[in-house]
C-alpha positions as a printed Julia matrix, in Angstrom:
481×3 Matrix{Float64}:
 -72.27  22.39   -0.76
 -74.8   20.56   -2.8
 -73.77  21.84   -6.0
 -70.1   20.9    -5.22
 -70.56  17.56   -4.24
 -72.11  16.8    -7.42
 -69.69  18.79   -9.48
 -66.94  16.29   -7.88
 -68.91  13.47   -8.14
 -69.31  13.99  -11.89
 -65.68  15.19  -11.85
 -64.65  11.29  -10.47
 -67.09   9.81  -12.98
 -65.13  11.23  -15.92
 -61.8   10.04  -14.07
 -63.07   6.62  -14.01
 -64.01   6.88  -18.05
 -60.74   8.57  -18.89
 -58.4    5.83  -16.98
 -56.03   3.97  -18.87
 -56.63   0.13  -18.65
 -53.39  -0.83  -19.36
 -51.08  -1.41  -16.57
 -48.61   1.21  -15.84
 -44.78  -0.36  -14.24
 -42.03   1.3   -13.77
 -39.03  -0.53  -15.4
 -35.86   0.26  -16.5
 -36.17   4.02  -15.48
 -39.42   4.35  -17.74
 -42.62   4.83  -17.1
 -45.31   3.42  -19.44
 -47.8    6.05  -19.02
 -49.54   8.94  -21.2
 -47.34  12.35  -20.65
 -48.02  14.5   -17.92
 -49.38  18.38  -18.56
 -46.93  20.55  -16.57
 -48.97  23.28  -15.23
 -46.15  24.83  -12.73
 -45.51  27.74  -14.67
 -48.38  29.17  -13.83
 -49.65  27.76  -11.22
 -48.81  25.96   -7.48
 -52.02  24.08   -6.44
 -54.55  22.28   -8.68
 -57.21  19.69   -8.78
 -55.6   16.55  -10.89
 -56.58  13.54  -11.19
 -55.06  10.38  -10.14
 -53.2    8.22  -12.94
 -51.65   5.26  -11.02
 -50.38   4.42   -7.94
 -47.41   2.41   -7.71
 -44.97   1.32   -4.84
 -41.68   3.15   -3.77
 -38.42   2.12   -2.94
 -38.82   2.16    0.48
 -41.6    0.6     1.96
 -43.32   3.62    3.96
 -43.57   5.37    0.45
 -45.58   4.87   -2.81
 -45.2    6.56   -6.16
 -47.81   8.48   -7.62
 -48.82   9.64  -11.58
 -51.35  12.39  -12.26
 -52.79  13.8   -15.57
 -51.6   16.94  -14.93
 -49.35  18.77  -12.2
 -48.23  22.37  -10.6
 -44.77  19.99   -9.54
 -41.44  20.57  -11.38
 -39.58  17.43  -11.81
 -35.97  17.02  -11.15
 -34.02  18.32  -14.56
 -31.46  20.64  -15.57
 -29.79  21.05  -12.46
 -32.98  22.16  -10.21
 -34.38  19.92   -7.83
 -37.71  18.4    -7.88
 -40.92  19.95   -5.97
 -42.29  18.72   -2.56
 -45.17  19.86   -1.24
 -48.67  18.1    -0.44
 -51.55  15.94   -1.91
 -55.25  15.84   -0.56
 -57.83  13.26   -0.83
 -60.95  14.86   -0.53
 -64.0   12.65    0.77
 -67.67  13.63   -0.9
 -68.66  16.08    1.7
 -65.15  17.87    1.11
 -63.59  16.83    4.19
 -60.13  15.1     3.81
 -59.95  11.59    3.93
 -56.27  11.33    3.46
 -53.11  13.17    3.61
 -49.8   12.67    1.75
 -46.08  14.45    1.55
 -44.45  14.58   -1.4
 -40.63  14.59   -0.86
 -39.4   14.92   -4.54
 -40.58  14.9    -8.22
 -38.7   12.77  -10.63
 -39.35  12.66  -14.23
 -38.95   9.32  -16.9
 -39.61   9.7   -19.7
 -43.07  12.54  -20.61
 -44.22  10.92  -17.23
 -43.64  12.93  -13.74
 -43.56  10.71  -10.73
 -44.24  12.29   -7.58
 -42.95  10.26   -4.52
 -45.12  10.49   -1.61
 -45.16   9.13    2.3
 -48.73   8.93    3.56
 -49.35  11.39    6.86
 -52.61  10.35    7.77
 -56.08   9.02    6.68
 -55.73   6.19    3.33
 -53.43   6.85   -0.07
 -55.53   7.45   -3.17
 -56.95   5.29   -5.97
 -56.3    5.36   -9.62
 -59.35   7.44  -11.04
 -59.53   9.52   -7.75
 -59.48  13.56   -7.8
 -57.13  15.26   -5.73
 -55.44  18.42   -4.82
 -52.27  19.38   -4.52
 -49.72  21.9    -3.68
 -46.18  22.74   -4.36
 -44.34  23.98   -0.86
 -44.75  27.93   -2.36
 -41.43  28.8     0.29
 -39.23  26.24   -0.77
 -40.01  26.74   -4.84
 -39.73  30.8    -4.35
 -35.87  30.12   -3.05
 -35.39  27.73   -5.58
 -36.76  30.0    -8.74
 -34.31  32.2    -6.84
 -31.27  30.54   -7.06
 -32.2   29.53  -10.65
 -32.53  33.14  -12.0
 -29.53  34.13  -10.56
 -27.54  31.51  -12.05
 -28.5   32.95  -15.56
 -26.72  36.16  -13.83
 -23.99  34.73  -12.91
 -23.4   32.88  -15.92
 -23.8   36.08  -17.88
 -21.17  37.93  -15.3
 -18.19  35.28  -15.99
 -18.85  35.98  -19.35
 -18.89  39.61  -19.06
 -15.49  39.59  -16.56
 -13.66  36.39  -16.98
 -14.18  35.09  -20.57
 -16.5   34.6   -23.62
 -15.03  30.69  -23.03
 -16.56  30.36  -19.46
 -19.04  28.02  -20.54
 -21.06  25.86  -18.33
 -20.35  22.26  -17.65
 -22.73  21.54  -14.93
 -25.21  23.19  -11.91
 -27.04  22.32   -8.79
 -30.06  24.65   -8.1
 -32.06  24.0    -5.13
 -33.62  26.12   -2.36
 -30.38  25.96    0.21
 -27.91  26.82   -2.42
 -26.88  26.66   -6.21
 -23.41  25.6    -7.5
 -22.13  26.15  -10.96
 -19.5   24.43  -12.81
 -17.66  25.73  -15.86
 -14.57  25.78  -17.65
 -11.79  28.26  -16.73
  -8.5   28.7   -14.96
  -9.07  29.55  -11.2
 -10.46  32.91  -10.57
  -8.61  35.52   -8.63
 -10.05  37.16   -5.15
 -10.67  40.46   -6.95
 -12.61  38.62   -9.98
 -15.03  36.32   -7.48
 -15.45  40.25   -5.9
 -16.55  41.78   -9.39
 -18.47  38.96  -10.59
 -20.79  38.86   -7.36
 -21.04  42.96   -7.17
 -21.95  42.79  -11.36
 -24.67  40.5   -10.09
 -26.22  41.99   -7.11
 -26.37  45.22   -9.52
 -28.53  43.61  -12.04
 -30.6   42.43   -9.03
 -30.94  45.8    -7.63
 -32.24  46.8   -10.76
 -35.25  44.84  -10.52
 -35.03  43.52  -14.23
 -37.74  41.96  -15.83
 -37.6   38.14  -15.79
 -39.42  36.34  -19.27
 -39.81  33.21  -21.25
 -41.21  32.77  -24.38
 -40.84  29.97  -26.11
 -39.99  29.7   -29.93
 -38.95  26.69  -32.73
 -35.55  25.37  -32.0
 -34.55  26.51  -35.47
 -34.97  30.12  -34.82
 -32.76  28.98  -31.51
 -30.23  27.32  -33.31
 -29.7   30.76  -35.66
 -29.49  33.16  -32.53
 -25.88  33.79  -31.43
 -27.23  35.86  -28.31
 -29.21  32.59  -27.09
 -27.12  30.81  -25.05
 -27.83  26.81  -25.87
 -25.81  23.99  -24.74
 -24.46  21.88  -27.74
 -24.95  18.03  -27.69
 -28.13  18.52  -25.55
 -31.41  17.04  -26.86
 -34.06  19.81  -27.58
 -37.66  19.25  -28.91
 -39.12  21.18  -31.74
 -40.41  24.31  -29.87
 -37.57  25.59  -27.15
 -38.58  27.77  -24.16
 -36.21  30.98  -23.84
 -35.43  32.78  -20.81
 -34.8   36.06  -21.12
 -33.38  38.38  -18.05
 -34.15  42.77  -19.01
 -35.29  44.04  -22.36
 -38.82  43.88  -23.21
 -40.76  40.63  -21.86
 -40.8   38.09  -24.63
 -39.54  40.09  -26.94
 -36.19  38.24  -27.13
 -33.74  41.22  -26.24
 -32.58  40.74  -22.64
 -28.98  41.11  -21.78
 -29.08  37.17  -20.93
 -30.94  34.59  -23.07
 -30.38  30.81  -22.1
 -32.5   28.02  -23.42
 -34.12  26.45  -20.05
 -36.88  24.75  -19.17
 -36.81  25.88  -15.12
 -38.88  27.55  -13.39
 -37.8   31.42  -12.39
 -38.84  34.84  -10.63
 -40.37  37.22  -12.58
 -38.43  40.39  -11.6
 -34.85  40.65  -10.68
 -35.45  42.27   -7.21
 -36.78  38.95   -6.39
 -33.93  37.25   -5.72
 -32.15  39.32   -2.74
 -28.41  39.55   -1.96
 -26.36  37.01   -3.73
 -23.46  36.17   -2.07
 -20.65  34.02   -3.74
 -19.29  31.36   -0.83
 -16.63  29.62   -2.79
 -14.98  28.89   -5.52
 -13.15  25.79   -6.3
 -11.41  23.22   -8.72
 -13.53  20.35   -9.52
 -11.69  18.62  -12.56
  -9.04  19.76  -14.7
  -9.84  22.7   -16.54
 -13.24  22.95  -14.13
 -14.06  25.67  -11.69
 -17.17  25.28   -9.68
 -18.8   28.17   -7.87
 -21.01  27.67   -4.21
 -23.22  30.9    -4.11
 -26.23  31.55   -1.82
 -29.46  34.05   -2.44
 -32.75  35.77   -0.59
 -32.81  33.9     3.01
 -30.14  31.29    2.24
 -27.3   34.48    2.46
 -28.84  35.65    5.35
 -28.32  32.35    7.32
 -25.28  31.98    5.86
 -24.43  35.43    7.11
 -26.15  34.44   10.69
 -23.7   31.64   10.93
 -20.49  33.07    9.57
 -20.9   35.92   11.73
 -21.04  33.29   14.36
 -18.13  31.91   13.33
 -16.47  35.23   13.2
 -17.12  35.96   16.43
 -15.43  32.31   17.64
 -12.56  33.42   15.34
 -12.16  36.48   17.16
 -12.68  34.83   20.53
  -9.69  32.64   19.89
  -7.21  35.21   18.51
  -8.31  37.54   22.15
  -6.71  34.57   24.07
  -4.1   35.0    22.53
  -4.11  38.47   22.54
  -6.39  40.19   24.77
  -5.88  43.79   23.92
  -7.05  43.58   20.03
  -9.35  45.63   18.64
 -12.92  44.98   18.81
 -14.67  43.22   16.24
 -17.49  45.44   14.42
 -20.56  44.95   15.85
 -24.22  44.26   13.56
 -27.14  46.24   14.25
 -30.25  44.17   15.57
 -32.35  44.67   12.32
 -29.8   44.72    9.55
 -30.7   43.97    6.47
 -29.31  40.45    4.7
 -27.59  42.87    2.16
 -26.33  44.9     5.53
 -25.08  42.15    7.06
 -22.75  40.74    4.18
 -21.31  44.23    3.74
 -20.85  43.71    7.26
 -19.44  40.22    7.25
 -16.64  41.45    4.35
 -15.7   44.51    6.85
 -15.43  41.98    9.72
 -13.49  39.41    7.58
 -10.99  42.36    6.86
 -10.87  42.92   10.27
  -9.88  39.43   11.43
  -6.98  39.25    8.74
  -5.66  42.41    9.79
  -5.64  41.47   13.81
  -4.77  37.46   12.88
  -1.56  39.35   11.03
  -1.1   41.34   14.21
  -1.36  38.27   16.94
   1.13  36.06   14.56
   3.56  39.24   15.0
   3.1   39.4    18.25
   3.02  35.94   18.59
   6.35  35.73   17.01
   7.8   38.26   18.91
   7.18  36.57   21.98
   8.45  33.07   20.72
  12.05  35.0    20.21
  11.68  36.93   23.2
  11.39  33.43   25.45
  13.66  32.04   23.17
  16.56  34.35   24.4
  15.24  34.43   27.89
  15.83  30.53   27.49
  18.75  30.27   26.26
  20.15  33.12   28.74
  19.22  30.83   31.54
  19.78  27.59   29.8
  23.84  28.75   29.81
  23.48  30.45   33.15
  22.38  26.45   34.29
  25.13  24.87   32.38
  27.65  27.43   33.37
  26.69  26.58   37.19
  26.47  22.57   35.83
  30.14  22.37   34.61
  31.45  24.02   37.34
  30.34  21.69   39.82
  31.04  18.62   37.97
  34.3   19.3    36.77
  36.56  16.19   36.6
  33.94  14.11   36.5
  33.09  11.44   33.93
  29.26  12.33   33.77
  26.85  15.03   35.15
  23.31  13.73   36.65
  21.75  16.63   38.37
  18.2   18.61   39.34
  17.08  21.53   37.53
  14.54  23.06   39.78
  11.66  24.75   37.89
  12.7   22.75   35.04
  10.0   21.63   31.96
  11.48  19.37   28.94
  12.7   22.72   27.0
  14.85  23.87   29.47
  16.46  20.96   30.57
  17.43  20.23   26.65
  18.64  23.98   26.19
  20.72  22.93   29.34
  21.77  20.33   27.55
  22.52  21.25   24.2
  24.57  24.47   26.44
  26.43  21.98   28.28
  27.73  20.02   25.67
  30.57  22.38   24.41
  31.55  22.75   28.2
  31.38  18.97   29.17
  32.68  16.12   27.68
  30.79  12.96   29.64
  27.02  11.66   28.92
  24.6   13.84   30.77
  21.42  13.21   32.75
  18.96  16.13   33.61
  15.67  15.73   35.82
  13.26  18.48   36.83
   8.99  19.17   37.83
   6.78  22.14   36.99
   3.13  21.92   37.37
   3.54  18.35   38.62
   5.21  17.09   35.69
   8.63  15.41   35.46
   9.98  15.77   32.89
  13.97  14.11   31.88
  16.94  14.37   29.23
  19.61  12.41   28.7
  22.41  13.36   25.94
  25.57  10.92   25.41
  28.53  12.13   22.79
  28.49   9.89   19.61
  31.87   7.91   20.4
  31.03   7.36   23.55
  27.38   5.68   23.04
  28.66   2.45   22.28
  28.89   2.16   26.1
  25.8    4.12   27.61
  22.74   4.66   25.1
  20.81   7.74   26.28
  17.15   6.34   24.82
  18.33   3.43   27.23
  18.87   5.65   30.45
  15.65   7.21   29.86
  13.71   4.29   29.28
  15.0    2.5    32.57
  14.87   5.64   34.53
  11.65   6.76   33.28
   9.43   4.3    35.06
  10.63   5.36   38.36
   8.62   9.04   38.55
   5.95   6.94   36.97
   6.85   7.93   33.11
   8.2    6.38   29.94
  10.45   7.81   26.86
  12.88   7.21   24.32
  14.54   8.74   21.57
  18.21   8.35   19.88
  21.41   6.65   21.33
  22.93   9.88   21.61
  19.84  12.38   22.76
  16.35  10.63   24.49
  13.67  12.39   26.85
  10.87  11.16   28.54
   8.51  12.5    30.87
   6.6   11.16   34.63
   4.28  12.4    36.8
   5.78  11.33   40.02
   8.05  14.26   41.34
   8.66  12.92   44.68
  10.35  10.12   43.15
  13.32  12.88   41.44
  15.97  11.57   44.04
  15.33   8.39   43.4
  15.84   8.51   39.46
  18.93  10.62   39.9
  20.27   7.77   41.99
  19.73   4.94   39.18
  20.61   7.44   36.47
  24.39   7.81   38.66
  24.47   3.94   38.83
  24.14   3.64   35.37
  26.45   5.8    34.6
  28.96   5.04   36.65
């Protein structure tokens, strides 16, 4: 204990020699500050030392510079690095605590933007530890590999002109833009089985890096043209022989990645969508972000399938999942299901339709049965105001519509089911200039404690009063008369 305390004593000592006098401000989205060593790579906790401290946007947080850093910085689609930062006190206990909830980079300078958890922030000069969130950056490297793979799939399957035009890679998902007309089912199908494949395979992962150059002459590196790229270029390379620059997929990035293939897990592709003329954009998920996604679709599934039984109740059960499935299990399980539910949602709109024309003819059989009984007892009469027991707002208007060939006054047609009134009114065109059905209804309405409208020559409305019908069939007949 001793020995360490004076190791980090003479550790601060050279901090305090080696600190920059000259004050370091952020402005204009630069930093003025000597470039940071990037040790990420390689590593995910290390002992840096403390550069500057300056104040965040928000008042709770601060920004802080070290000389060196196991962080990645937000670039090239992949999100920055959180994680933690230590103070250490003399005798090695902590004195202070800090989050960091992103890396940013300006400039050669990375920025790590911190909120304080306990104990005091630290001071330019100060030694301190910290540690990238491992969990968070192995989902990330993840998503980052495999959108090398699927990049190399479109152009394997779709076209040599699939190029990319943007991506998002962070530990919940990746998305990846690139020029192309919309993909079909079956090619979003191929492209994600051609890239759980190469996963299976457990292909070495490699970078190397090499003068830009040599890059530039390499048709098999894929580079993007009319981005800014230093003198020496980092390669990575997915199968062949590590670093020796013969992988089936070579892109020029400066991410971070897996090393093997296997690494990844399942890849599942979740959509894929127009963003812009002439731009596709693919949603994909990999490792534990498919199986939640597969958690919660099932989920969905099942609701799905919920609804469609109460429509239906004697469908075919959905396929069950077995209590310790597998992620990959479970999305070979969630395409079966999926075909499942199209086939039965195909089977309850048949049915569904079938029953619509069934009631429709039932309806219309007792609509004329109504009107039949309707004209007869109203015959030589200059209007027809009448009950329809059992009646809802369909039937009366089939009634309607059925008595119109057989009657030639205005008509009027009240009825209740489930405690709703409901009322219909239809007046022949050269007669309306007299008697307005939207009228009728609308001064009838309020009666059984409802309102309504509609056209001169066809209104409804609806109450909730049914012991009021008599009533409103009396004003209805004194309007009409």
């Amino acid at each position: 204990m001793n020995g360490f305390n004076f190791l980090m004593e003479e550790q601060r000592e050279r901090a305090r020699k080696a600190q920059k006098k000259e004050e370091i401000t952020i402005a204009e989205g630069e930093l003025k500050a000597a470039p940071t060593k990037f040790l990420g790579y390689d590593f995910l906790e290390t002992e840096s030392v403390v550069e500057t401290v300056l104040p965040g946007t928000k008042t709770e947080e601060i920004n802080i510079v070290l000389d060196r850093t196991p962080f990645y910085a937000e670039m090239g689609g992949q999100v920055g690095d959180r994680g933690l930062l230590h103070v250490p006190g003399h005798d090695r206990t902590e004195v202070g605590q800090l989050r960091v909830i992103d890396t940013q980079k300006r400039g050669d300078v990375f920025v790590h933007r911190a909120a304080l958890l306990e104990g005091r922030a630290p001071e330019p000069g100060e030694a301190v530890r910290v540690s990238v969130d491992a969990d968070r950056r192995r989902a990330i490297q993840g998503h980052h590999t495999v959108t090398h793979l699927l990049h190399w799939a479109l152009h394997k399957l779709v076209s040599r002109d699939a190029s990319q035009k943007g991506s998002y890679v962070g530990p919940d998902k990746l998305t990846f833009d690139f020029s192309s007309v919309p993909l079909t089912k079956q090619q979003v199908r191929d492209v994600e089985k051609l890239v759980n494949e190469r996963i299976a395979e457990n292909a070495p992962v490699s970078w190397t890096e090499i003068p830009y150059a040599e890059a530039k002459q390499r048709k098999d590196i894929i580079q993007f043209f009319g981005e800014k790229y230093g003198n020496t270029v980092r390669v990575l390379q997915i199968g062949g022989a590590p670093r020796v620059l013969n992988g089936y997929s070579m892109e020029l990035c400066g991410g971070t990645h897996v090393r093997s293939t296997g690494e990844i897990g399942p890849f599942r592709i979740v959509k894929e969508e127009a963003i812009a003329a002439g731009i596709r954009r693919i949603e994909a998920l990999a490792g534990n972000a498919a199986r939640d996604w597969a958690t919660q679709e099932a989920a969905r599934q099942q609701e799905k399938f919920e609804t469609l039984t109460r429509k239906k109740p004697d469908i075919a059960p959905l396929p069950a999942f077995e209590n310790d499935a597998t992620t990959s299990e479970m999305l070979e399980g969630i395409d079966a299901r999926s075909a499942h539910l199209e086939k039965v949602e195909v089977e309850v709109r048949d049915w569904e339709k079938q029953g619509a024309k069934t009631a429709e003819a039932e309806l219309k059989s007792r609509a004329a049965q109504i009107s039949n009984q309707l004209a007869a007892s109203h015959a030589g009469k200059s209007f027809c105001a009448a009950e329809v027991q059992g009646g809802d707002g369909k039937l009366l208007q089939a009634v309607a519509d059925a008595l119109k060939s057989k009657f030639d006054g205005p008509i009027f047609l009240v009825g209740a089911t489930n405690g709703t009134v409901a009322l219909v009114a239809s007046v022949p065109k050269e007669m309306s200039v007299r008697v307005q059905a939207n009228k009728l209804i609308q001064q009838v309405a309020p009666i059984v404690g409802g309102k309504g409208g509609g056209r001169p020559e066809n209104a409804q409305g609806a109450g909730k009063d049914a012991s009021k019908i008599a009533e409103a069939l009396a004003k209805a007949r004194e309007l009409l008369s």
